[in-house]
N, C-alpha and C positions, 0 to 999 in steps of 0.2 A: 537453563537447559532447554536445547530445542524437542517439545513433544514430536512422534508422529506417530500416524493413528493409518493404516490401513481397513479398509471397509468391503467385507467379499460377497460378493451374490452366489454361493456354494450353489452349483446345478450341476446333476450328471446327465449324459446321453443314457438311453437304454440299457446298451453293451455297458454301463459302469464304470467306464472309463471318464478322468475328467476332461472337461468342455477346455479349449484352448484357451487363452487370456486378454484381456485386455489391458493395460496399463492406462487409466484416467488421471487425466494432469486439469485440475480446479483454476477458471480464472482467477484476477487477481483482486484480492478483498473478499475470497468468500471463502473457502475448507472443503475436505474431503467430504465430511457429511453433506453439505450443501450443495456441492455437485453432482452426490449420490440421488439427493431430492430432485434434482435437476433432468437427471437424466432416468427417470421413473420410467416415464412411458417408452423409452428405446430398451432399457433394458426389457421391461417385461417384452417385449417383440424380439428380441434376443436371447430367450433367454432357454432355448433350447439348444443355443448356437454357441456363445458365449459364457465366461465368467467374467465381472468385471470388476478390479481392484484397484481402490481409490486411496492416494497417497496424499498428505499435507504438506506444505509448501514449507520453508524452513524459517523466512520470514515471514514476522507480525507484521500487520499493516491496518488503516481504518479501513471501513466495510466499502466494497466499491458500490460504484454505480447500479443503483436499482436494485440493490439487495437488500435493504431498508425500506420500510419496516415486515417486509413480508419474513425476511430470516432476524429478525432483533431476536438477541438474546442467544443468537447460533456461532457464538464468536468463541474463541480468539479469532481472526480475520488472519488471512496468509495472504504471501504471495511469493511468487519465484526470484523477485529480481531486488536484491538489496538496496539499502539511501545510501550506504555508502561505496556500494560499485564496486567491482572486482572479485567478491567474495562466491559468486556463484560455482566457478569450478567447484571448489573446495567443500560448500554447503549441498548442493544440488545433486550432483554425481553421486557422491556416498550415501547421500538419503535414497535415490531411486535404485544404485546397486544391491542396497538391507534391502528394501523394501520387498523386490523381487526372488533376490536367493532366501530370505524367509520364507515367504512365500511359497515358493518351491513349484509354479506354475508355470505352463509352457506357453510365452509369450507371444503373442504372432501379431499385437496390433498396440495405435498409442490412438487416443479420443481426447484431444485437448481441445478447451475451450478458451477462447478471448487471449487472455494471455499463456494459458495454458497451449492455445495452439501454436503460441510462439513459440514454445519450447519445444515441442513435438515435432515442429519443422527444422528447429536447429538440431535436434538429434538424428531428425530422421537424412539431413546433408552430413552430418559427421560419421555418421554410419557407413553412409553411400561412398565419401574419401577412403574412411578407413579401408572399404572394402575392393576399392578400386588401388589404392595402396599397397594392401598385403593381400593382394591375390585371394579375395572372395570371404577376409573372416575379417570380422570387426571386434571390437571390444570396446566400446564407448559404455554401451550400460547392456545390450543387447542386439540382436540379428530381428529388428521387427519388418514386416511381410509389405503394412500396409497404415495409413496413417487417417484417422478422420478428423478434419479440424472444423472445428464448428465457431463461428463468428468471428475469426481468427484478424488478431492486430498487426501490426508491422515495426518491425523486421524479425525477424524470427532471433531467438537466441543462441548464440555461441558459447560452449559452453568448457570444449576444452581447448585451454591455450597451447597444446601444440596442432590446432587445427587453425587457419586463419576465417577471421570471423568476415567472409565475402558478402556476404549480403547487405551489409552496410553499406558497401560502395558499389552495390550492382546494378547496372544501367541496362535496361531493357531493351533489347534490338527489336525491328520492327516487327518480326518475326515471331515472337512472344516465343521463344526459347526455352526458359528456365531453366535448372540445372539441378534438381532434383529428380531421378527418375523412380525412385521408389514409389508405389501408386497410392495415390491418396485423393479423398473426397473431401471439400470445400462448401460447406453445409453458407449462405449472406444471406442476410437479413436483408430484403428490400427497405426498411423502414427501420434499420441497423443505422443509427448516429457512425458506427465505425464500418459500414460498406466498402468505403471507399479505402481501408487500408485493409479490408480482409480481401479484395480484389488484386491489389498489391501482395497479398500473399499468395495468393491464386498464382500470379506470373512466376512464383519460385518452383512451381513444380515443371516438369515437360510435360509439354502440350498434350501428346501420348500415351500420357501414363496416370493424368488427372481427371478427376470427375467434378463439376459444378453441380451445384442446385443451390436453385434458386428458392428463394420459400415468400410467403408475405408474412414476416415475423420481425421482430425487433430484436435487441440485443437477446436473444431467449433461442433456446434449442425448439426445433418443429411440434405445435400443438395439435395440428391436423389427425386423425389420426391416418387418414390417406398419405399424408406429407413424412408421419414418424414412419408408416411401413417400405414409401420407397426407401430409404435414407437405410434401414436395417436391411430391407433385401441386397441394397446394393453391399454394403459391410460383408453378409455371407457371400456374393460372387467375388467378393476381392478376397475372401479367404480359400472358396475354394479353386482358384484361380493359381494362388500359392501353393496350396497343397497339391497341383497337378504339375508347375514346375518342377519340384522339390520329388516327385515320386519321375519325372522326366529324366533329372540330375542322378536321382538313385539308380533306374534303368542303365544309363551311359557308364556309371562305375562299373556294374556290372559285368558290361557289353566287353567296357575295357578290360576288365580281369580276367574277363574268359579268353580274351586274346594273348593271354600271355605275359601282360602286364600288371606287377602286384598293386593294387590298390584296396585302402582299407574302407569298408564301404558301413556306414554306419546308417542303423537302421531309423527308421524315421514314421513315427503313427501319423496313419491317415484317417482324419473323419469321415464314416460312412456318412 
């Protein structure tokens, strides 16, 4: 039976209301504790901002790279992408749907690492179809705002079969295009063994709507403590960024229903 283990960092604002969400998705060969440990120093810089909830992959795997011996004995070992291939719809999607409506927290971001950010970007392009599809509402696992991928490998994961999984064969115009517009930040490791294919994830998002930084760090999320605060300041202006569309969008229902046209207009908390 596959465990999974959700991990919460509980913070309120002030007002007593709860802090919006994030969804943490663990590279590959290492767990949700381990990522928790990982991402120490962003969170505490977050953590007036965020909550962040950390989920376990549904495959066992040996421990990946450079996880050893600093986490020995922090195992079982996961990962997102099964040895026998095919299985991820079916494993993945229903673990991240529990994971969340347990939960019961208002999602607005995904912070995947390594291979984790692979995932992160194949949700965050299935999101962006669905949503381009059915006219503005998705259902893949969630409606998230904005995506931080940190060391991120290639090709991003596809994860349900009635979406086609593009990235596998997408060829990059001179133009750097990409075709992801939901906005997301792109943490490489100058001295990252996988640079060169978390760059290659970089060209999947638009040009427009991506953020790089660059850090001098290895496969490993920013030590700096200079390097961890831009990387968190930028996370809160991509949130509050959202929440000024989303109160923009609520305005215009309005606007339209006092004209005379019924519209139902559902309310929507904004972070002071």
């Amino acid at each position: 039976m596959t465990m999974t283990m959700t991990i919460h960092q509980p913070s309120k604002p002030p007002s007593g209301k709860d802090l919006p969400s994030i969804l943490c998705l663990h590279g590959g060969g290492t767990s949700a504790s381990i990522f928790a440990i990982q991402t120490g120093r962003l969170r505490r810089a977050l953590a007036s901002h965020f909550r962040f909830v950390f989920v376990d992959a549904p495959f066992f795997c040996p421990p990946g790279p450079g996880v050893l011996p600093f986490f020995q004995g922090m195992g079982p070992y996961r990962r997102w992408i099964s040895d026998a291939g095919g299985d991820e719809e079916g494993r993945v999607l229903p673990l991240l749907r529990k994971t969340m409506a347990e939960d019961g927290g208002d999602f607005v971001g995904l912070l995947g690492f390594s291979q984790g950010a692979r995932l992160a970007m194949g949700l965050l392009r299935e999101q962006q179809q669905q949503q381009e599809q059915q006219k503005g509402r998705a259902d893949v696992i969630g409606e998230f705002g904005f995506g931080v991928l940190l060391c991120g490998t290639y090709p991003p994961l596809s994860l349900s079969s009635g979406l086609p999984a593009q990235f596998e064969t997408l060829h990059f115009n001179e133009e750097d295009e990409g075709v992801v517009g939901i906005p997301t930040v792109h943490v490489v490791g100058d001295r990252d063994p996988y640079a060169p294919k978390s760059r290659l994830l970089v060209r999947c998002s638009k040009r427009e709507s991506r953020t790089v930084m660059e850090f001098d760090i290895g496969h490993n999320l920013p030590v700096k403590p200079a390097d961890t605060q831009r990387l968190a300041d930028r996370m809160v202006r991509l949130h509050r960024d959202q929440v000024e569309v989303q109160q923009q969008q609520k305005n215009k229902a309005k606007s339209m229903g006092k004209g005379g046209v019924k519209v139902e207009v559902r309310d929507v908390e904004i972070e002071a």
